[in-house]
TORKOL-4160 file (C-alpha; in steps of 0.2 Angstrom, whole numbers, padded with zeros to 4 digits, m for minus):
277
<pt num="1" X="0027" Y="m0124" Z="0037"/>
<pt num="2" X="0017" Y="m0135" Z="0026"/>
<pt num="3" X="0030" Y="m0145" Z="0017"/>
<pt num="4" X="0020" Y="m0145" Z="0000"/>
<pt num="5" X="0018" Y="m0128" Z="m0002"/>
<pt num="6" X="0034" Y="m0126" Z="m0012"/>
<pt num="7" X="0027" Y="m0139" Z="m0026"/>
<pt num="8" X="0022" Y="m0134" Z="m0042"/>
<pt num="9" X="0033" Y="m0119" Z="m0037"/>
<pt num="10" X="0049" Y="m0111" Z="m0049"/>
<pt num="11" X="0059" Y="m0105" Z="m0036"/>
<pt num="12" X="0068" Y="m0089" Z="m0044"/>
<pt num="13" X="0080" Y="m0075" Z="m0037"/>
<pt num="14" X="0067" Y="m0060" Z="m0036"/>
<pt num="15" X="0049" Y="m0055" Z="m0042"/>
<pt num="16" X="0054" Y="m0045" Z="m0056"/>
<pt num="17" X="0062" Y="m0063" Z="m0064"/>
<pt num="18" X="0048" Y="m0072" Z="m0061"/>
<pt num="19" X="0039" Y="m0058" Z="m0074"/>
<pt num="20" X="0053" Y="m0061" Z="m0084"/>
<pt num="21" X="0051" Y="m0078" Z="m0085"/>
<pt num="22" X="0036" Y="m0078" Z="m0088"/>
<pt num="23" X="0035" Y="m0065" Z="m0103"/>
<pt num="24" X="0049" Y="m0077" Z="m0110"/>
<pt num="25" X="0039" Y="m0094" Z="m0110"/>
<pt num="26" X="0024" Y="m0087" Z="m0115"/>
<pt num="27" X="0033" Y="m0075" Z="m0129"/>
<pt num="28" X="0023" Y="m0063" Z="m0126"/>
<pt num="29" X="0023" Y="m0048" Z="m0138"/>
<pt num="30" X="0010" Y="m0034" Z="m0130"/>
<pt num="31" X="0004" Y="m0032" Z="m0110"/>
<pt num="32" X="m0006" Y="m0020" Z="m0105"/>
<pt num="33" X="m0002" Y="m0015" Z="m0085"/>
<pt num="34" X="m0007" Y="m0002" Z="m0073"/>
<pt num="35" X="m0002" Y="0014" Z="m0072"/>
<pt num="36" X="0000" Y="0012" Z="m0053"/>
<pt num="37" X="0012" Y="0000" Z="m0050"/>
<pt num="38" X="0027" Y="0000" Z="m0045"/>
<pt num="39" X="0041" Y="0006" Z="m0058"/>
<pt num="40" X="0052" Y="m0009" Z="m0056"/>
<pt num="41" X="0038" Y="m0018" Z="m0063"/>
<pt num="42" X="0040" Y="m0010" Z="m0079"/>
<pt num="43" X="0057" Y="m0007" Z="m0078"/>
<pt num="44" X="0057" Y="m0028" Z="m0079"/>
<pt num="45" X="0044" Y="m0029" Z="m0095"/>
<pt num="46" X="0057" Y="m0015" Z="m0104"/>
<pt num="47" X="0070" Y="m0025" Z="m0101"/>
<pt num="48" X="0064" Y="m0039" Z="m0110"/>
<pt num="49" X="0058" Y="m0027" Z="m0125"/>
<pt num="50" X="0038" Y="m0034" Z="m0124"/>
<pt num="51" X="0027" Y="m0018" Z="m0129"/>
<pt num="52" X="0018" Y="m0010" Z="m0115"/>
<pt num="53" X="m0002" Y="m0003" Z="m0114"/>
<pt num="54" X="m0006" Y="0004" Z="m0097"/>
<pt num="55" X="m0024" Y="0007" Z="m0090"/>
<pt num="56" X="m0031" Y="0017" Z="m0076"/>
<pt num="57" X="m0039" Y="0009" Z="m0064"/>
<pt num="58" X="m0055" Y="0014" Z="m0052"/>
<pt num="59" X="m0057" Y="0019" Z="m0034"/>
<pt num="60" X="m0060" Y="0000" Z="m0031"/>
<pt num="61" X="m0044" Y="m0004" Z="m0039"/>
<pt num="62" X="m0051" Y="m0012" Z="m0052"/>
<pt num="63" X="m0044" Y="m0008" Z="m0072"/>
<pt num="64" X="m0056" Y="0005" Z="m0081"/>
<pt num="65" X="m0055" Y="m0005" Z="m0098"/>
<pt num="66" X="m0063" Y="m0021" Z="m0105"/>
<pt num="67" X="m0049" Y="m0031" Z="m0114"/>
<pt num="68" X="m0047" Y="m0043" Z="m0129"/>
<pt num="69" X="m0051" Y="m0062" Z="m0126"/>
<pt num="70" X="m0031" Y="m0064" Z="m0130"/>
<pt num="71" X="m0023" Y="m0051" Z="m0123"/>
<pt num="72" X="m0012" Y="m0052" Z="m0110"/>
<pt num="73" X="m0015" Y="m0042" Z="m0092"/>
<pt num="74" X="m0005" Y="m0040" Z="m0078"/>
<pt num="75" X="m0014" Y="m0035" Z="m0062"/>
<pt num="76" X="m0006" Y="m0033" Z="m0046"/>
<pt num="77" X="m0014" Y="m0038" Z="m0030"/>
<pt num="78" X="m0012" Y="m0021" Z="m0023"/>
<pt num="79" X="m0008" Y="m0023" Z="m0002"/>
<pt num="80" X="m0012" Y="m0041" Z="m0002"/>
<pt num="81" X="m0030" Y="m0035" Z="m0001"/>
<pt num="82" X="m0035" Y="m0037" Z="m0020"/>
<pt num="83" X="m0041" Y="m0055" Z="m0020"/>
<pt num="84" X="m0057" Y="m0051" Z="m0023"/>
<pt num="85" X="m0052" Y="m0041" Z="m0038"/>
<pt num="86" X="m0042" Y="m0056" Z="m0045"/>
<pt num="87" X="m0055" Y="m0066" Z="m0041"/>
<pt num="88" X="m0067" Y="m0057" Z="m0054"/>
<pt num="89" X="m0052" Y="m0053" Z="m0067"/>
<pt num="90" X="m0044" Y="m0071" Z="m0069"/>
<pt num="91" X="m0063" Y="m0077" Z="m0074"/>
<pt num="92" X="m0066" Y="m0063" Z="m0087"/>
<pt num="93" X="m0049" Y="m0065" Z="m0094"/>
<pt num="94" X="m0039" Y="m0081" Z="m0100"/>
<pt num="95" X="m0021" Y="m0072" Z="m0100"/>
<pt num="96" X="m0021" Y="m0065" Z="m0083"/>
<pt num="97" X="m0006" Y="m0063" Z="m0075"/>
<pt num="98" X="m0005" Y="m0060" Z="m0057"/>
<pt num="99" X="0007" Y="m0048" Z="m0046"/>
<pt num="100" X="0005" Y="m0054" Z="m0031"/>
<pt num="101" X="0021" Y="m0047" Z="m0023"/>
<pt num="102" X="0010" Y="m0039" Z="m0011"/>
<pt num="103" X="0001" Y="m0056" Z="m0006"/>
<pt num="104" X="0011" Y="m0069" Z="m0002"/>
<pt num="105" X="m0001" Y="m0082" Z="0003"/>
<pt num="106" X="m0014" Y="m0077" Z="m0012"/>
<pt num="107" X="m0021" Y="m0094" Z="m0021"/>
<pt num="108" X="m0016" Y="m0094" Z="m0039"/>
<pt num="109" X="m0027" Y="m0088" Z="m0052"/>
<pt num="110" X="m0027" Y="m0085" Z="m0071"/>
<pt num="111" X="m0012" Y="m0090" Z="m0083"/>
<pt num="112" X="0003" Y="m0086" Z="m0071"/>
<pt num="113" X="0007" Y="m0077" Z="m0056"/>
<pt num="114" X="0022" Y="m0072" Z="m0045"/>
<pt num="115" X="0025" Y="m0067" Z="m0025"/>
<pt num="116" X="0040" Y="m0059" Z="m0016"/>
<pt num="117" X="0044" Y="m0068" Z="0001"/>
<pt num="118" X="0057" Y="m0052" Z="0003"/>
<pt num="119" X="0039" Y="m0041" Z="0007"/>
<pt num="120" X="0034" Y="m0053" Z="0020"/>
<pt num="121" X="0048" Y="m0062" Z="0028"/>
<pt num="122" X="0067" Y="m0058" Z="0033"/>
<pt num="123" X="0079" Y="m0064" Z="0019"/>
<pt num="124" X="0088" Y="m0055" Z="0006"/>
<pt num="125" X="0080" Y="m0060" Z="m0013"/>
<pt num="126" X="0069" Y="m0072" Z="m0021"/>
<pt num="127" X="0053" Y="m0075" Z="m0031"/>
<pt num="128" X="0040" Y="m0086" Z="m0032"/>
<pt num="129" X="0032" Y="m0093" Z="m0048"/>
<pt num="130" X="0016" Y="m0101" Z="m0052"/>
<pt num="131" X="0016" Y="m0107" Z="m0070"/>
<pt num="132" X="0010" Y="m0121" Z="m0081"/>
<pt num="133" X="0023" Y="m0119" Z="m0094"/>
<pt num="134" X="0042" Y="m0120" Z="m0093"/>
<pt num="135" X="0056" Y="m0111" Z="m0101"/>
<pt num="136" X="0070" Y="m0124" Z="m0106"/>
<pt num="137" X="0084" Y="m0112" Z="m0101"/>
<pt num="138" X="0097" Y="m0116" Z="m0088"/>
<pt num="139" X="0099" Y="m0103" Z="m0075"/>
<pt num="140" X="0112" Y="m0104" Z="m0060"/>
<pt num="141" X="0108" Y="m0104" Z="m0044"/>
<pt num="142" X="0107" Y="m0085" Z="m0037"/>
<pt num="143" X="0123" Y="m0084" Z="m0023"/>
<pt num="144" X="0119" Y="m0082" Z="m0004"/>
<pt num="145" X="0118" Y="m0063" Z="0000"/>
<pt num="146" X="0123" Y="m0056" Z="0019"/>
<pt num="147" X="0119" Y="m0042" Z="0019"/>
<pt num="148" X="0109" Y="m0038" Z="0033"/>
<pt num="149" X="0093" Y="m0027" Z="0031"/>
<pt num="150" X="0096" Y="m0016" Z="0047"/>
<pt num="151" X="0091" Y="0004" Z="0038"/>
<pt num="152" X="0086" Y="0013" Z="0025"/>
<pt num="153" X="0103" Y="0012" Z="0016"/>
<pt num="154" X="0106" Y="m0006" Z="0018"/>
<pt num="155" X="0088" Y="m0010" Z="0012"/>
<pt num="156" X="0094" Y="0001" Z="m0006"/>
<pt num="157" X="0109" Y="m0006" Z="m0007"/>
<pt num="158" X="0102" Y="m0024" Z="m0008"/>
<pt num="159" X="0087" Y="m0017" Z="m0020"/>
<pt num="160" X="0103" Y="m0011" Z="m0032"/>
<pt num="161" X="0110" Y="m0028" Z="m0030"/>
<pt num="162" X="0094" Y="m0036" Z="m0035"/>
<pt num="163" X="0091" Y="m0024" Z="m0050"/>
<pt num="164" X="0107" Y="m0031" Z="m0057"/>
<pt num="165" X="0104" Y="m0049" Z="m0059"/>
<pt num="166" X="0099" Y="m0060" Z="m0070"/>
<pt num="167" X="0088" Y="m0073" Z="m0072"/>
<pt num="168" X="0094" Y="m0087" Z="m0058"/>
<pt num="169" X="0085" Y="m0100" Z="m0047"/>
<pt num="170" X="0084" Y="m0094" Z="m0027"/>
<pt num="171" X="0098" Y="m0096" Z="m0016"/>
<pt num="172" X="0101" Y="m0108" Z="m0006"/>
<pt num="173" X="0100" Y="m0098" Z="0010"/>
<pt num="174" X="0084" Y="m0089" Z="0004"/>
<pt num="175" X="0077" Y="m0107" Z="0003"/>
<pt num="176" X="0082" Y="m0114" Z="0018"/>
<pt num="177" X="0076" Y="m0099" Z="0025"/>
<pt num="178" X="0058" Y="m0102" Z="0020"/>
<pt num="179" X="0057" Y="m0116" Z="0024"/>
<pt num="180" X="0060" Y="m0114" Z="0043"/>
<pt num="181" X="0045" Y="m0098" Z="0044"/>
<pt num="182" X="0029" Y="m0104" Z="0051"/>
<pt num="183" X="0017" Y="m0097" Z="0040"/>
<pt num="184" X="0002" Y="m0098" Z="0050"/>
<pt num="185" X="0010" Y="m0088" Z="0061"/>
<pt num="186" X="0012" Y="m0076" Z="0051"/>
<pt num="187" X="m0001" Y="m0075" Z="0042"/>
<pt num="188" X="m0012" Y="m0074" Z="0058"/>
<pt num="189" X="0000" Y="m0060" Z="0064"/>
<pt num="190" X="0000" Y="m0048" Z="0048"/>
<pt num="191" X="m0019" Y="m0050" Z="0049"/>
<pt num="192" X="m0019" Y="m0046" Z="0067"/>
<pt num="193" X="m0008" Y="m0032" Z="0067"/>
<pt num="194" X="m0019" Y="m0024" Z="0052"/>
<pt num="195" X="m0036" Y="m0025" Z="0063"/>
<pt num="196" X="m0025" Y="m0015" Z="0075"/>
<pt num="197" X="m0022" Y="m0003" Z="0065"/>
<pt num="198" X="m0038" Y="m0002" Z="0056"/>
<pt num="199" X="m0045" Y="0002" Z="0072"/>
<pt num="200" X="m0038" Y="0016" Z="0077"/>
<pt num="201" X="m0037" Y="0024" Z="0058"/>
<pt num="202" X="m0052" Y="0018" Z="0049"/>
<pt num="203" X="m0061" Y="0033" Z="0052"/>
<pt num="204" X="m0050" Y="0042" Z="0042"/>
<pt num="205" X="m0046" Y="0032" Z="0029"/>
<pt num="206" X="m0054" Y="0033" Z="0013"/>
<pt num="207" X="m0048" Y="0019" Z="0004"/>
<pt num="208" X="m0061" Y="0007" Z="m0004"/>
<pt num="209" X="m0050" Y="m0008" Z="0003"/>
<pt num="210" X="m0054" Y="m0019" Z="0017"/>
<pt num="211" X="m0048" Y="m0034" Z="0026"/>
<pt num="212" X="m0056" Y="m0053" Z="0018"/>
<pt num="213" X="m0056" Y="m0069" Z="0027"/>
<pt num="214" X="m0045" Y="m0077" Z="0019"/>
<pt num="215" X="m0033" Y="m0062" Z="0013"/>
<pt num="216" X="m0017" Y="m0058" Z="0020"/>
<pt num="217" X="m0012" Y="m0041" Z="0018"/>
<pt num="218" X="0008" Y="m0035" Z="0017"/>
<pt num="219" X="0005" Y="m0017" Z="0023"/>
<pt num="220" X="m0009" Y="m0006" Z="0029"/>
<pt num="221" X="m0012" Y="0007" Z="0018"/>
<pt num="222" X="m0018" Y="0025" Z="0023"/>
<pt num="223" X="m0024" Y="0037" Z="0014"/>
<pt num="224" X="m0033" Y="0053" Z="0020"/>
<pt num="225" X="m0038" Y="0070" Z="0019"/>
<pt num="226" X="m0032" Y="0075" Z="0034"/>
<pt num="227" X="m0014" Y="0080" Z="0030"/>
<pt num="228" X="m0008" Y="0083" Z="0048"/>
<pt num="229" X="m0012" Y="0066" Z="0055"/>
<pt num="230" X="m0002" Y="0059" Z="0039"/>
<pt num="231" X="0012" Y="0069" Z="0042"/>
<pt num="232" X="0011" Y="0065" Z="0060"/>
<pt num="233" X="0012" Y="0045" Z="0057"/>
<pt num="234" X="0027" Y="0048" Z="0044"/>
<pt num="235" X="0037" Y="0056" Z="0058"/>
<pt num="236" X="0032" Y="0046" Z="0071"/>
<pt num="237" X="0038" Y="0031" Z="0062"/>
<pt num="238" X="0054" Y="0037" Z="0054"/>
<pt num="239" X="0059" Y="0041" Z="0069"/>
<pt num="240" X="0062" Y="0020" Z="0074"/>
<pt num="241" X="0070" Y="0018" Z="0057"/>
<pt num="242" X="0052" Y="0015" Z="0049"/>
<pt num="243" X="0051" Y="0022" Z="0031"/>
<pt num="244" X="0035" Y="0023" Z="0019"/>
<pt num="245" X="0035" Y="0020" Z="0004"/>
<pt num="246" X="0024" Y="0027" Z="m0010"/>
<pt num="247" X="0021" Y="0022" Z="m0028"/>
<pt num="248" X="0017" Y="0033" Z="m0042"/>
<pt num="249" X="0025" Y="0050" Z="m0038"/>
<pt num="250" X="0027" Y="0053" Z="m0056"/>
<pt num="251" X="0010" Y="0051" Z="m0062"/>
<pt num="252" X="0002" Y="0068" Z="m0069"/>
<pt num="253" X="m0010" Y="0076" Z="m0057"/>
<pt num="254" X="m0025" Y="0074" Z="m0071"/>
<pt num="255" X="m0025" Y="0054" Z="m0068"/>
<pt num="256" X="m0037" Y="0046" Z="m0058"/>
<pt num="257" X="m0025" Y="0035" Z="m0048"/>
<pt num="258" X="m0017" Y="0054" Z="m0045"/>
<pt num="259" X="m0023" Y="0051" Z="m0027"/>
<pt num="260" X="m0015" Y="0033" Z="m0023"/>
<pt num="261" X="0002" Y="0040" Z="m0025"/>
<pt num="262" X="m0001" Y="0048" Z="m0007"/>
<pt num="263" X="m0005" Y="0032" Z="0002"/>
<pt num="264" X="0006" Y="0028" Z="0015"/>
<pt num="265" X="0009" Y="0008" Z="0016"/>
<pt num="266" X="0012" Y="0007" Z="0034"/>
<pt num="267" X="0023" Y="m0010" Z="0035"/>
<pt num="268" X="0015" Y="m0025" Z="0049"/>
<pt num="269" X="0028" Y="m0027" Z="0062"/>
<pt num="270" X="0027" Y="m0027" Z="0081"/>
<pt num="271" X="0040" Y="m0011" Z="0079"/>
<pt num="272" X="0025" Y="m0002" Z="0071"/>
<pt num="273" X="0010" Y="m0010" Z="0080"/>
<pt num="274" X="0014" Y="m0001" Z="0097"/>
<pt num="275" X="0009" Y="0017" Z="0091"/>
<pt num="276" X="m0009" Y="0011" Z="0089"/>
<pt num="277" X="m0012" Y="0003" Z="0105"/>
């Protein structure tokens, strides 16, 4: 691993506290959001009572409203496959704030953003922050979970336990942790595993997303009007222990981003790789 990755870096305990944090130094009274996101997201904005405006966004994944100079927009990189999107929002708008829980290795843009090593590698919590203003709070240092992520239930049980905490600085295992992964390796593995996939399903996929060069996506997402091939990948995968997960079930049917709440975000392991050779 590059040893200067982490510099510049506020190494905090989960994603959703790195929004926190954020909303805190910057005080910030009003964000406008997505309606697709997922609902921890704004779970974390309630929570630190900062009023909430959503917006719908297109087919492209791109919001379907023009916003104030000063108004503050959070946009997520949706599948790590969004850079292109940040890219063009962070230069439109000043206070862009950047989910990139879903891209890990994505270059920071705009005011802030925030990534979630817990979507990419194997450890238990932590959030990443990219930010040019500090809060003077003094946070403890988050304790070292062992729980081991093995199934479904044991993956919940931790997400409850992360739900619960505070504000803190990343664990010391977490840390220690990340800095033993070889990035490149896993960054040229994700994206391998994604062309795999691709292969054998973009014909069927109708999603307006695609692989960059320089992007690293956390998932491939599906989505199709073929009903019987996504019901066939869902059970061919919860078989081996490997559930889907969607975001957006409650949105009314009448919403554009109605359609995204059936995409299936087939997850880039070597445990999923070998039912698309």
């Amino acid at each position: 691993m590059d040893n200067t990755f982490f510099d510049n870096k506020i190494l905090l305990n989960s994603a959703r506290n790195c929004l926190k944090y954020i909303l805190r130094a910057y005080k910030i009274p009003k964000i406008h959001l997505p309606y697709y996101i997922c609902p921890v997201v704004r779970q974390a904005i309630r929570e630190e009572n900062v009023k909430m405006e959503f917006y719908h966004i297109d087919k492209f994944f791109m919001p379907k409203k023009n916003f104030a100079e000063d108004e503050y927009i959070l946009y997520p990189n949706y599948f790590g496959l969004c850079d292109e999107q940040s890219e063009i929002l962070s230069k439109k708008n000043k206070n862009l704030i950047l989910d990139n829980a879903h891209a890990f290795f994505a270059p920071q843009k705009g005011l802030a953003s925030f990534s979630s090593p817990r979507k990419f590698f194997n450890v238990n919590d932590g959030g990443i922050l990219e930010i040019n203003t500090k809060i003077s709070e003094n946070f403890a240092q988050d304790e070292d979970r062992t729980l081991e992520i093995k199934d479904f239930e044991s993956f919940c049980k931790n997400e409850f336990s992360i739900d619960d905490n505070p504000i803190k600085f990343m664990s010391e295992k977490t840390k220690n942790s990340l800095k033993n992964i070889n990035f490149d390796e896993k960054i040229s593995k994700n994206r391998k595993i994604f062309s795999k996939i691709d292969q054998k399903l973009k014909k069927t996929n109708i999603l307006n997303l695609h692989l960059l060069k320089n992007s690293t996506p956390m998932c491939y997402p599906f989505l199709t009007e073929d009903f019987e091939e996504e019901e066939k990948i869902a059970k061919m995968l919860e078989k081996e222990g490997i559930y889907l997960i969607k975001y957006g079930s409650n949105l009314p049917e009448t919403y554009p981003e109605f359609e995204f709440t059936k995409i299936l975000m087939i997850p880039l392991i070597e445990k999923t790789s070998k039912f698309f050779d």
